[in-house]
C-alpha positions in Angstrom: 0.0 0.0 0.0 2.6 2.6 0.8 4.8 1.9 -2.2 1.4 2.4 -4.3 0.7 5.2 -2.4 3.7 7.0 -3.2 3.3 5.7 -7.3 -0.4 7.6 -7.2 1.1 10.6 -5.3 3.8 10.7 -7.9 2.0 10.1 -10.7 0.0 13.1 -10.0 2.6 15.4 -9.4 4.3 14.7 -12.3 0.6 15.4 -13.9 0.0 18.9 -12.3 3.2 20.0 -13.3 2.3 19.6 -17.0 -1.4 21.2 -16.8 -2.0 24.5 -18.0 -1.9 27.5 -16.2 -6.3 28.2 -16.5 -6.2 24.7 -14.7 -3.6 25.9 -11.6 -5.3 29.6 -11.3 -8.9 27.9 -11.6 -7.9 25.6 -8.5 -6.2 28.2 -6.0 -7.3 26.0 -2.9 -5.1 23.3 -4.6 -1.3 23.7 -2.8 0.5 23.1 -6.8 4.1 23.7 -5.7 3.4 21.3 -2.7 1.8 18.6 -5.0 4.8 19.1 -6.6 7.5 18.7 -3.9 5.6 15.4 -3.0 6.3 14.3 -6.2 9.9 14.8 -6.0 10.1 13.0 -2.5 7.9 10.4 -4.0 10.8 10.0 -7.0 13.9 10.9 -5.9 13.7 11.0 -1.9 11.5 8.2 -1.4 13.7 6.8 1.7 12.9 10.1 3.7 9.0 9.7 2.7 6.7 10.2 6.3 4.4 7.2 5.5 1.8 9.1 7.8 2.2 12.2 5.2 1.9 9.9 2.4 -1.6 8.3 3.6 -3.4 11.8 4.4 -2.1 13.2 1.2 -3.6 10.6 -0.4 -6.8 10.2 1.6 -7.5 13.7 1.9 -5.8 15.5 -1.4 -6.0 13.1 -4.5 -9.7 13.4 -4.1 -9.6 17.0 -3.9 -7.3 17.7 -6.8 -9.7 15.3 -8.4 -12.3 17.3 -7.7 -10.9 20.9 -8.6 -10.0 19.4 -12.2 -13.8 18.0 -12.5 -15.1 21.4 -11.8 -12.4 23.1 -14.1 -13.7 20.7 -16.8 -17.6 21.4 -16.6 -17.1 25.2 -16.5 -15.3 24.5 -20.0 -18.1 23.0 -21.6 
């Protein structure tokens, strides 16, 4: 679970730092330059990863990001 964890959590950072800027300024709430530092621990510094960090930023902030891109989406069609 934690190594998958940390593949989701990666995944997505490596996601958010290729979306256009409307998506990042559409999504304020959404802490993009911490998504992104997760991503690098994730990656490159995955021995120093805080397992507990790991399972609330995936519990609690994949679903929002989710959610931010969804609403993003509708208001574009």
């Amino acid at each position: 679970m934690r190594v998958a964890g940390e593949a989701v959590i990666g995944r997505l950072g490596d996601v958010a730092t290729k979306l256009p800027d409307e998506i990042i300024k559409a999504a304020p709430e959404i802490p993009w330059r911490e998504v992104n530092g997760m991503r690098i621990i994730a990656a490159h510094a995955y021995h120093r990863s805080d397992y507990e960090t790991v399972w609330v930023t995936f519990r609690d902030d994949v679903p929002r990001i989710g959610e931010a891109i969804r609403r993003w989406r509708q208001s574009q069609a």
